[in-house]
C-alpha positions as CSV (number, residue, x, y, z in Angstrom):
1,X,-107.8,-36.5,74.0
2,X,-107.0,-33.5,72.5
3,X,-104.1,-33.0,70.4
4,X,-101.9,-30.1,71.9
5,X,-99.0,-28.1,70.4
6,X,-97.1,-25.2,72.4
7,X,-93.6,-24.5,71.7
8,X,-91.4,-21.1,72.7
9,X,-92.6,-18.1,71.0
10,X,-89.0,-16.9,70.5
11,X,-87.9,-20.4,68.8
12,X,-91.2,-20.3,66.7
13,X,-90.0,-16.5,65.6
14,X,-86.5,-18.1,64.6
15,X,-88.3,-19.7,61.4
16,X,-90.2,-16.4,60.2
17,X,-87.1,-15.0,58.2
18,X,-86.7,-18.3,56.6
19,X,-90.3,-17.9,54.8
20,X,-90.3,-14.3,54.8
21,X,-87.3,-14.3,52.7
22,X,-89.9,-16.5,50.2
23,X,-92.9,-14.5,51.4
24,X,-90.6,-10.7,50.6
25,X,-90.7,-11.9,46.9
26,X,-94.7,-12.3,46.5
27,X,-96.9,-10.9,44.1
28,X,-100.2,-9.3,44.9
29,X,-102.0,-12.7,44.6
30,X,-101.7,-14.6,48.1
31,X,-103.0,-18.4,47.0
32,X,-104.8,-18.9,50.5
33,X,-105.9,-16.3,53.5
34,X,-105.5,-17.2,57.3
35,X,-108.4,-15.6,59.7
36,X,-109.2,-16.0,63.2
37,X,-112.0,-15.3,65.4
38,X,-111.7,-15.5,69.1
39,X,-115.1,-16.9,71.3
40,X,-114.4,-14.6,73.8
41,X,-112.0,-11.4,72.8
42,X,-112.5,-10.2,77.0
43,X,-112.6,-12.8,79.3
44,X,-113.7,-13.2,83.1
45,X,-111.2,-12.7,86.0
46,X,-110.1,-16.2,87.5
47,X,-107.4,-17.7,90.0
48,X,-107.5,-21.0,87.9
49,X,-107.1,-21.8,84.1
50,X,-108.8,-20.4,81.5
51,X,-109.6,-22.0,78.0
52,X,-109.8,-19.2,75.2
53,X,-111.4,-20.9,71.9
54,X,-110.4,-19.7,68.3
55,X,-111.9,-20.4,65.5
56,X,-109.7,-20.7,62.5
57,X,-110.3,-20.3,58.9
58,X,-108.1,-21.0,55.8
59,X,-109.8,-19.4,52.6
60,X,-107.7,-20.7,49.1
61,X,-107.8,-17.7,46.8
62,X,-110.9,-17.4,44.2
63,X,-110.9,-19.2,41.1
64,X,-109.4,-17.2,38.2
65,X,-111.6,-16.7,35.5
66,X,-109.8,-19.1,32.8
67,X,-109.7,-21.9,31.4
68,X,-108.8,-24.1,34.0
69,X,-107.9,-27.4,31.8
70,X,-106.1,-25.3,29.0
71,X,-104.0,-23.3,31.6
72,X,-103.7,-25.7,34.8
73,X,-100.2,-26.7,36.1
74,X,-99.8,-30.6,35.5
75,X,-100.6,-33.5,37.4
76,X,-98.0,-36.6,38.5
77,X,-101.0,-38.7,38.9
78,X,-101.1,-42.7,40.2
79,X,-103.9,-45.2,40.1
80,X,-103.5,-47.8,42.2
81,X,-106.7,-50.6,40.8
82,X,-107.7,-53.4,42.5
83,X,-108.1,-56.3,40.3
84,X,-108.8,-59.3,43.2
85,X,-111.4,-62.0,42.8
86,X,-114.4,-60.1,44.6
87,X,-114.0,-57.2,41.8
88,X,-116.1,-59.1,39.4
89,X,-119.7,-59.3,41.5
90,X,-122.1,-56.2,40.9
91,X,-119.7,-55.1,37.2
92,X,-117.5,-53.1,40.1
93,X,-114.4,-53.7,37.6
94,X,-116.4,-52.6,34.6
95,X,-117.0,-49.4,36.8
96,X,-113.9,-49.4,37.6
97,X,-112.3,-49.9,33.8
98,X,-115.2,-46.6,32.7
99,X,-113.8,-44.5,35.3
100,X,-110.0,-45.1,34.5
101,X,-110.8,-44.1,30.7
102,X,-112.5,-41.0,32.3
103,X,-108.9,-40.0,34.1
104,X,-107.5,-41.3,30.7
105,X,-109.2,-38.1,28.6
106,X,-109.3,-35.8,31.5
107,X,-105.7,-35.7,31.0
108,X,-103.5,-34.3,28.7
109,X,-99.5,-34.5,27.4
110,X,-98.1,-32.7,30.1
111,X,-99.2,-35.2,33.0
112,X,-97.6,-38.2,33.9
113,X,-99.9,-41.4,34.8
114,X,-98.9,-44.2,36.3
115,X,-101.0,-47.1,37.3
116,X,-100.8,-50.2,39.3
117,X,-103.0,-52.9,39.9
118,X,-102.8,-55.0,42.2
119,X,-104.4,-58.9,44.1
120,X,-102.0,-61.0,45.5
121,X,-99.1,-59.1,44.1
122,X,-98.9,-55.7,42.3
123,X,-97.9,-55.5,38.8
124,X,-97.3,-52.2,36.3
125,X,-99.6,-51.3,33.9
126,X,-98.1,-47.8,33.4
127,X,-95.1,-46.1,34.2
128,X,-94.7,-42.2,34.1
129,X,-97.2,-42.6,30.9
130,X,-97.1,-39.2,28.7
131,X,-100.5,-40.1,27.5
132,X,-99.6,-39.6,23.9
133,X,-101.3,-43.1,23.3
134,X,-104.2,-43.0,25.1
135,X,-105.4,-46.4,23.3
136,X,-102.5,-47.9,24.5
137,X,-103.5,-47.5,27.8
138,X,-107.0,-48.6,27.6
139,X,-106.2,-51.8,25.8
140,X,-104.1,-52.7,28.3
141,X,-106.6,-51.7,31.0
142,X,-109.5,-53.9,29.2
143,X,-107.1,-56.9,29.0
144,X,-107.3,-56.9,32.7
145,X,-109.6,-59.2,34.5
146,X,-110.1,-60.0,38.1
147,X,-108.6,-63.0,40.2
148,X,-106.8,-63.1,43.8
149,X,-106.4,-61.6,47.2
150,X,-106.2,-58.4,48.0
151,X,-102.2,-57.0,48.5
152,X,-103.2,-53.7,49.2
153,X,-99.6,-52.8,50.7
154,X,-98.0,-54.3,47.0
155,X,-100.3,-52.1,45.1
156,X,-99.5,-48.4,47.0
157,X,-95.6,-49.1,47.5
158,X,-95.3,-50.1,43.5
159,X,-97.1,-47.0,42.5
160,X,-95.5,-44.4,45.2
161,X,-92.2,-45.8,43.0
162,X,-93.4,-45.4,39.6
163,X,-94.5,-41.7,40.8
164,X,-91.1,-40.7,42.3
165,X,-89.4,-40.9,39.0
166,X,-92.1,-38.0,37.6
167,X,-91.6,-35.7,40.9
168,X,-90.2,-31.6,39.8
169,X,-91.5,-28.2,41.8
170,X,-94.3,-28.3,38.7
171,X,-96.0,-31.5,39.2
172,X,-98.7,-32.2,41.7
173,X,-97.9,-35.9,42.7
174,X,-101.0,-38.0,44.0
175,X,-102.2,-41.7,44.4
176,X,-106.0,-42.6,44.4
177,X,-106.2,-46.2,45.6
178,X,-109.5,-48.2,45.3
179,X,-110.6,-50.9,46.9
180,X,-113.5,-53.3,47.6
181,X,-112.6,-55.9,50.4
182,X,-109.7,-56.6,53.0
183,X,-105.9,-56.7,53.3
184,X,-105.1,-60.5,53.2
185,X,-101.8,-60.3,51.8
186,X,-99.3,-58.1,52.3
187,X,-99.5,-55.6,55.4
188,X,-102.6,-56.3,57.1
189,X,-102.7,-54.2,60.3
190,X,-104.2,-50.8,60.2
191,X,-101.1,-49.5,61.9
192,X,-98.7,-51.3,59.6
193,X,-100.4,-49.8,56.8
194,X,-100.3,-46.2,58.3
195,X,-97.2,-46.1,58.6
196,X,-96.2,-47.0,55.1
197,X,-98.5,-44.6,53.5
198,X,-97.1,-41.5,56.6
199,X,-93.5,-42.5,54.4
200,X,-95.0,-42.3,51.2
201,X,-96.8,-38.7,52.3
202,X,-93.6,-37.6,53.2
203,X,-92.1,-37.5,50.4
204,X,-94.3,-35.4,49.1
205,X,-97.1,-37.4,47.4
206,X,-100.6,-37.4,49.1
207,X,-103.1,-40.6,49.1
208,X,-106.6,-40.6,48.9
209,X,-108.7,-43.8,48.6
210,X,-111.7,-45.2,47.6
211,X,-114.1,-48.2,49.5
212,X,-116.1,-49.8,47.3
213,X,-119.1,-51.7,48.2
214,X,-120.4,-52.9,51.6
215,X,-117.4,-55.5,52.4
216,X,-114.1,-53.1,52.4
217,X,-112.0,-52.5,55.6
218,X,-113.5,-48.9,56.4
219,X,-110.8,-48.6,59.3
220,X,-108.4,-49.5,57.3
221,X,-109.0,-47.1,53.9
222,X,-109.8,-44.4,56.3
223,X,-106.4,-44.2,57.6
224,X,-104.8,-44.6,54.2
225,X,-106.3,-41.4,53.6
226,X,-106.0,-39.6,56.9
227,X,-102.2,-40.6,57.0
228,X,-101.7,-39.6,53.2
229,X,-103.4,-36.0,53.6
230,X,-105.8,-37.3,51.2
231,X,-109.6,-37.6,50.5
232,X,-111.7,-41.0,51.2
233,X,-115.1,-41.5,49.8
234,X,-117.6,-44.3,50.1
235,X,-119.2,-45.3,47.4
236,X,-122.3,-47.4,48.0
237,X,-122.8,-48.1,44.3
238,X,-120.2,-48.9,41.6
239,X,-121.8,-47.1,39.3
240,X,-120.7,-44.0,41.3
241,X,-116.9,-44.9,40.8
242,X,-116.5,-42.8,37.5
243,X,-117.8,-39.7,39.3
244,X,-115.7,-39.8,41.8
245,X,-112.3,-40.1,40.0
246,X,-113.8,-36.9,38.0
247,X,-114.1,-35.3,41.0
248,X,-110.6,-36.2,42.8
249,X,-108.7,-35.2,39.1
250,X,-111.2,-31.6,39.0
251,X,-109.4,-30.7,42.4
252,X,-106.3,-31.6,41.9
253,X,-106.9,-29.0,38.8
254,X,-108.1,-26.7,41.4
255,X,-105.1,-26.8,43.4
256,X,-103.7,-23.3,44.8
257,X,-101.9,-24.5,47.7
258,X,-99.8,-27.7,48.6
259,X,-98.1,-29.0,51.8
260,X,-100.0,-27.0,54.1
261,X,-99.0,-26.6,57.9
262,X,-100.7,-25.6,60.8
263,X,-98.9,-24.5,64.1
264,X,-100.2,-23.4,67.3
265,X,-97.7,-21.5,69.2
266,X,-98.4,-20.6,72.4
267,X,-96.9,-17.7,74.5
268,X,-94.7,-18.6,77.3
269,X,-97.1,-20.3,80.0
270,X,-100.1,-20.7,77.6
271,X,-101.0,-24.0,76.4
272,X,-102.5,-24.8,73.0
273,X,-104.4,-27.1,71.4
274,X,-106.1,-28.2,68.4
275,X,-109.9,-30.0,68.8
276,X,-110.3,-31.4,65.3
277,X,-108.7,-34.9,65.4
278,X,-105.6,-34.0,62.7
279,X,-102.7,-35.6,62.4
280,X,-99.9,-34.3,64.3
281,X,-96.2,-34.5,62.8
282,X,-93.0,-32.7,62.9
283,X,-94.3,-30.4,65.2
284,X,-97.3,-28.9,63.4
285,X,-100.9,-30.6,62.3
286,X,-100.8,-31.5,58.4
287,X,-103.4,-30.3,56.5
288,X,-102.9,-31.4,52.9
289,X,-103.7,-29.0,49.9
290,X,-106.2,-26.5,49.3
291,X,-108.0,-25.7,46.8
292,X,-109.7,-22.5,44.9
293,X,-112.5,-21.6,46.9
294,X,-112.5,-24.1,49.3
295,X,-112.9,-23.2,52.5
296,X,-111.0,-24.7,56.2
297,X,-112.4,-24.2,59.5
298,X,-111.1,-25.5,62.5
299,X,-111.3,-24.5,66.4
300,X,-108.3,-24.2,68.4
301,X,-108.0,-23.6,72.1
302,X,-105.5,-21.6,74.0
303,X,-105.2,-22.3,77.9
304,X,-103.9,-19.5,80.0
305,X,-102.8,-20.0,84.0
306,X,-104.8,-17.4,85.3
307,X,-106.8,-13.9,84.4
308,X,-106.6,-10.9,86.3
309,X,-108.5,-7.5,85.9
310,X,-107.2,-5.2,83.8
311,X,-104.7,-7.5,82.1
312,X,-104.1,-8.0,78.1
313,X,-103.1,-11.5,78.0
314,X,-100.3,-12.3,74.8
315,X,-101.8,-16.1,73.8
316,X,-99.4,-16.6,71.2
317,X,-100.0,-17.1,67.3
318,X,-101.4,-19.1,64.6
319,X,-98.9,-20.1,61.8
320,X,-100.0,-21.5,58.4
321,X,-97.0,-22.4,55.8
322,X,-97.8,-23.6,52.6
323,X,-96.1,-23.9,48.8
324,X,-97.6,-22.0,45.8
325,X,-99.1,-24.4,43.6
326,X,-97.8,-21.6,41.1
327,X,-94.7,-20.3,41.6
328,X,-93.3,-23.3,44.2
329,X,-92.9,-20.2,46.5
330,X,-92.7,-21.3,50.6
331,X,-95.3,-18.9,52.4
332,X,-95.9,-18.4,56.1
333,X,-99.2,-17.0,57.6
334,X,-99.6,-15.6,60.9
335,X,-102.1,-13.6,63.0
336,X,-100.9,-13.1,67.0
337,X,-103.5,-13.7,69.2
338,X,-104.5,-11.9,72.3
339,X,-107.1,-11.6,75.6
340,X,-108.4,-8.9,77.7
341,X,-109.6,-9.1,80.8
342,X,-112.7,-7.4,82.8
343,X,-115.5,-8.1,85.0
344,X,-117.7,-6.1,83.3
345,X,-121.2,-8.3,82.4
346,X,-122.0,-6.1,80.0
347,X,-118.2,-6.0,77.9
348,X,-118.2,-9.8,78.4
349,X,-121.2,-9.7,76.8
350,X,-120.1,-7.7,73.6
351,X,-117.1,-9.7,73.0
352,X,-118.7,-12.8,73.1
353,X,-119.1,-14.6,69.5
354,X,-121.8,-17.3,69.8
355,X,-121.1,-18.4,66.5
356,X,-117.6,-19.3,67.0
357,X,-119.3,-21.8,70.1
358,X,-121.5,-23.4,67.6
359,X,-118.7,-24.5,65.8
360,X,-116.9,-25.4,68.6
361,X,-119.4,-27.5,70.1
362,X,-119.8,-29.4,66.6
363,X,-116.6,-30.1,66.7
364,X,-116.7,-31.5,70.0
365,X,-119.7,-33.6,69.5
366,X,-118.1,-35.1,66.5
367,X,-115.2,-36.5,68.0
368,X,-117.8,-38.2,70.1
369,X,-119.5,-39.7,67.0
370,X,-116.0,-40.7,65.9
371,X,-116.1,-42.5,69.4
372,X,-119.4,-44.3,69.2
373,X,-118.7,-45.2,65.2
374,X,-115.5,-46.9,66.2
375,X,-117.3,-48.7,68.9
376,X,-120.2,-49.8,66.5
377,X,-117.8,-51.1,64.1
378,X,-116.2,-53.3,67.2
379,X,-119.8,-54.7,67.6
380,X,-120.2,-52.7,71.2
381,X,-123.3,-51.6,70.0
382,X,-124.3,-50.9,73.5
383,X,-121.3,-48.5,74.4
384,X,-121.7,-46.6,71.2
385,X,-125.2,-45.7,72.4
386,X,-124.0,-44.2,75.2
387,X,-121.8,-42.1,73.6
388,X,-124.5,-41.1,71.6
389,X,-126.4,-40.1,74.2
390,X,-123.9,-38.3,76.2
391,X,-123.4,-36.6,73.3
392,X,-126.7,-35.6,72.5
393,X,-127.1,-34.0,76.4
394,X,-124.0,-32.1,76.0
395,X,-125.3,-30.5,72.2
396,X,-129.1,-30.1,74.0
397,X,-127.0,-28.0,76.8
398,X,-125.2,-25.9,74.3
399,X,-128.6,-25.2,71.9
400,X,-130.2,-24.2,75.0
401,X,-127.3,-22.0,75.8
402,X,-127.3,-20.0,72.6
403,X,-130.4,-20.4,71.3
404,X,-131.2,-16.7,71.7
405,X,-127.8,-15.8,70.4
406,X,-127.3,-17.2,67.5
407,X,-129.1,-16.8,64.0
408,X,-131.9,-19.7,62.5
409,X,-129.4,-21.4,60.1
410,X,-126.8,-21.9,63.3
411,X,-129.2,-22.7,65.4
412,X,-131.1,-25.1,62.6
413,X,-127.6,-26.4,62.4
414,X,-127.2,-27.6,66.1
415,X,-131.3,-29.0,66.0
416,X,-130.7,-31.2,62.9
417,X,-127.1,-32.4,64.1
418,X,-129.4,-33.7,67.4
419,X,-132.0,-35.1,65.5
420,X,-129.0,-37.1,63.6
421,X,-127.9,-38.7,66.5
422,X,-130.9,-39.4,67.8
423,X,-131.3,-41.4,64.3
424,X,-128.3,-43.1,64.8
425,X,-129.0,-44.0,67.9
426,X,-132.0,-46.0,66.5
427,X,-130.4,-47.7,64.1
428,X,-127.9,-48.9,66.6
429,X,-130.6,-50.5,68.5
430,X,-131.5,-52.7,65.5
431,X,-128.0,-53.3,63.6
432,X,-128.9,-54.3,60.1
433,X,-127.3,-53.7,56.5
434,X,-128.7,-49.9,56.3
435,X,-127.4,-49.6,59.8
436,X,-123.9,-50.6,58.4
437,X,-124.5,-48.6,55.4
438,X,-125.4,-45.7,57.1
439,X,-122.5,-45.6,59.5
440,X,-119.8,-46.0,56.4
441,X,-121.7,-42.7,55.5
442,X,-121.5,-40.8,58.8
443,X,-117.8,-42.0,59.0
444,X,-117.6,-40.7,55.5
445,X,-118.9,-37.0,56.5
446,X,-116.9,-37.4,60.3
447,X,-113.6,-37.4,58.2
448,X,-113.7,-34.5,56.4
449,X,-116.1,-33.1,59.5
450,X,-112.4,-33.5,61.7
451,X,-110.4,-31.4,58.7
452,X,-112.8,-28.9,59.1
453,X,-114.8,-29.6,56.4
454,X,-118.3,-30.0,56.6
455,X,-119.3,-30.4,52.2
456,X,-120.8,-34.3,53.2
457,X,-122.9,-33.2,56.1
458,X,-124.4,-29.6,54.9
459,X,-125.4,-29.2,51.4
460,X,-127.4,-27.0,50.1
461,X,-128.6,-25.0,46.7
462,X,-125.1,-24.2,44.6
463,X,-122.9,-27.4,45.7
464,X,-121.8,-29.9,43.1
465,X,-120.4,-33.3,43.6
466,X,-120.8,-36.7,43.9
467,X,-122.0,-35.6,47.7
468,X,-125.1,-34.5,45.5
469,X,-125.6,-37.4,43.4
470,X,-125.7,-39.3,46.3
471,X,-128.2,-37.3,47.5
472,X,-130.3,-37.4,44.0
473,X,-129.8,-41.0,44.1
474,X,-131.3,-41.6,48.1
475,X,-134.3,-39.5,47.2
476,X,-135.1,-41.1,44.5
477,X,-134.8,-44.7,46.1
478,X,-137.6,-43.1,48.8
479,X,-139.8,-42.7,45.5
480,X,-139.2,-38.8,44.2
481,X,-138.8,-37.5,40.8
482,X,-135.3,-35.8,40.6
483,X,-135.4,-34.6,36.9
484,X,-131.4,-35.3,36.3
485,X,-129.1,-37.0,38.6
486,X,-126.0,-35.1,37.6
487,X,-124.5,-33.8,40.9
488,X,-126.5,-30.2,40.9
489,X,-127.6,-28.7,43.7
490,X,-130.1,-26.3,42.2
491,X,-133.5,-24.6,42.7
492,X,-135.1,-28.5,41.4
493,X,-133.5,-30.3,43.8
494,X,-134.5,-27.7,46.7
495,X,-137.6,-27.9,46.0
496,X,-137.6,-31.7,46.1
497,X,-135.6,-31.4,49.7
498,X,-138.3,-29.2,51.0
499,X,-141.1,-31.8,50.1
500,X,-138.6,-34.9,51.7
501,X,-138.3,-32.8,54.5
502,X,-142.1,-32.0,55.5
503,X,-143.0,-35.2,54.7
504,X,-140.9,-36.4,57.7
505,X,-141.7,-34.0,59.7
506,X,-138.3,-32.4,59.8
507,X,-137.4,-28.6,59.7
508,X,-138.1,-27.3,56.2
509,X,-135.7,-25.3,54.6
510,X,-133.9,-26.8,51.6
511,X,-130.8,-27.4,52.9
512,X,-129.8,-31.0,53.2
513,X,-128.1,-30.9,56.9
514,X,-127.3,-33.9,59.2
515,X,-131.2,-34.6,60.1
516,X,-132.6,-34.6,56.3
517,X,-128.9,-36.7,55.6
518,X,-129.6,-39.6,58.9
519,X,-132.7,-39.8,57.5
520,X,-132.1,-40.8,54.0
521,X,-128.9,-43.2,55.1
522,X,-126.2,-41.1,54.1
523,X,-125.0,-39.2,57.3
């Protein structure tokens, strides 16, 4: 189901002056924009309820032309390592040891660093560390060695401690937890552990998390991350490890906003609702931070009682609050939102925005997927293929719908995401280790999919990231020649994802998409 928010327009308005009064004292230099786009700005007439879609799209400010490591605000960073028995098969802790020097000299004096390891019980290797020594720290990281169970719940609580001692209005606090097998000390329920990481969120420090390897508790790393409004990545090979932690530390750099908040206020009588699965707390949908440049795009819907001719209908508003990474300012966004009504084919027609249903349907198709993954993992292999396939009549509907509506690339978009499923599908029918591995991947990509972020399922020429290596790395496993596998989408690696693509007889265009993705195990 849905989540749904709708509160009192004129209680909503009471907590406008409280950020305005922050808001009044702004600069010219807004760290994030808030921009909506209605499906359908003129609806139909109707005696029963009507469901008006918005899309919704949060922009973080560009990327000032600086230097981002001389001039950045500093971190409160934790590492939370797991040092239990399993972490010596395939050199994951040596992977593990390389990428914790990498955070180690992507730092500088102003951060604070804390890490905790932990097996059966957690223990401090750092504590609010000004990385003046920095050999200190990586002597004490290479006397480590693995041995134990897995205490996952000992690790995060001892770190979220050591960080609350470096917490100001300056610092960015964050814990990156990794991990390679299952909770078998310490909290061991899924639910258990949400809960402890939702307290340690709100106080202000986000979680993301790590699964290493092919044995970890997906479920339960997933909702360390959902719950701490952090990032989760899968990472298939250890040797991937380093990147990653570059890539988590880069965007905490990046940083322009913190403690975002999304509310959906409806008008008196008018429901709302959010269709991205997000969690839903205090009376608004946590999204996190943001960074420069990155891009949020969600789809809302508003549900009215009834539409009559000649009526403007007041839906109600969509509010965004959020702290300057900057100044520590509070800021609240919001654009009202509003319907007219005719029975005029051809004004229906004009208002209609076809792109806004292609996200729309995507999003509703991958809650499905969320669905069937969670039933896979359960071993209901059957029921997961029904979902699938309900699914997949539901996106062939919509495709058919708007095919003469929409542009290639959207309409490319919807083809591939079919052609994904239909792979997955497959692969469900013969459950096997890629079968696994591929479904850690599309859970991967459905996570940030439901935050209304797409970066794991659509890459194309200009992205960077360990999204990229990945896909450097699959293609060359299929038996291409990637000239450097550094994480660069550019005009070399097009090329080599137009070849991968006719040779499979997929749509050739260079853009890595769901279909090109399922095919090569990572979506």
């Amino acid at each position: 189901m849905f989540r749904h928010f709708s509160i009192c327009r004129s209680v909503a308005a009471l907590l406008v002056p409280l950020f305005a009064a922050f808001t009044a004292q702004a600069g010219p230099i807004v760290p994030a924009a808030l921009n909506l786009d209605l499906e359908q700005a003129v609806i139909a007439p109707s005696e029963q309820p009507v469901d008006v879609h918005v899309l919704i799209r949060i922009e973080g400010s560009p990327a000032p032309v600086i230097d981002q490591d001389a001039e950045r605000l500093p971190l409160n960073l934790g590492l939370v390592l797991d040092t239990s028995g399993s972490m010596s098969d395939a050199r994951k802790w040596d992977y593990a040891l390389e990428a914790a020097y990498g955070v180690i000299d992507r730092l500088d004096e102003g951060d604070r660093l804390s890490i905790s390891t932990y097996s059966n019980a957690a223990k401090v290797l750092a504590a609010q560390d000004d990385l003046s020594r920095p050999e200190a720290l990586r002597a004490a990281l290479a006397a480590l060695y693995p041995d134990g169970g897995t205490n996952i719940s000992a690790g995060l609580t001892n770190n979220a401690r050591l960080l609350s001692f470096g917490k100001d209005n300056e610092r960015l606090t964050r814990i990156v937890l990794m991990s390679d097998g299952l909770a078998n000390d310490g909290i061991q329920s899924v639910q258990g552990m949400r809960d402890l990481v939702q307290k340690i969120a709100g106080g202000g420090t986000t979680v993301s998390s790590i699964g290493l390897g092919a044995d970890y508790d997906e479920t339960m790393l997933r909702a360390i991350a959902e719950a701490g409004n952090g990032n989760y990545y899968y990472v298939e090979s250890p040797s991937q490890v380093t990147a990653i932690f570059d890539q988590e530390v880069r965007g905490l750099f990046q940083t322009v906003a913190e403690d975002l908040k999304l509310n959906l206020v409806g008008a008196p009588g008018v429901k709302a609702e959010l269709l991205n699965d997000i969690a839903f707390a205090d009376q608004r949908f946590d999204l996190g931070t943001l960074r420069h440049d990155e891009s949020i795009v969600l789809v809302a819907s508003f549900r009215v009682a009834k539409a009559q001719v000649g009526d403007e209908i007041d839906l109600g508003a969509v509010q965004l609050s959020l702290k300057d990474r900057e100044t520590g300012r509070l800021i609240l966004l919001e654009e009202p939102l509003s319907v007219k009504v005719s029975d005029d084919a051809a004004t229906l027609a004009a208002y209609r925005k076809p792109d806004v249903a292609v996200e729309r349907t995507l999003v509703e198709i991958e809650r499905a997927e969320k669905q069937a993954a969670k039933l896979a993992a359960g071993g209901d292999y059957d029921a997961a293929n029904k979902v699938y396939e309900g699914a997949r009549v539901r996106l062939e509907a919509a495709t058919g719908a708007l095919g003469g509506l929409i542009s290639s690339a959207k309409l490319n978009t919807l083809v591939a995401k079919d052609e994904a499923l239909n792979l997955q599908s497959e692969r469900l029918s013969a459950p096997s280790a890629v079968a696994a591995s591929s479904l850690k991947s599309a859970n991967q990509s459905l996570f940030y999919a439901n935050k209304g972020q797409r970066k794991l399922s659509l890459m194309q020429r200009g992205d960077k990231g360990f999204e990229v290596e990945n896909l450097q790395q699959a293609l060359i496993r299929e038996g291409y020649t990637i000239d450097a596998v550094d994480g660069v989408y550019d005009a070399g690696l097009e090329k080599v994802v137009r070849a991968y693509q006719a040779d499979q007889g997929l749509s050739v265009d260079g853009v890595a998409g769901p279909a090109t993705l399922a095919k090569l195990g990572l979506y």
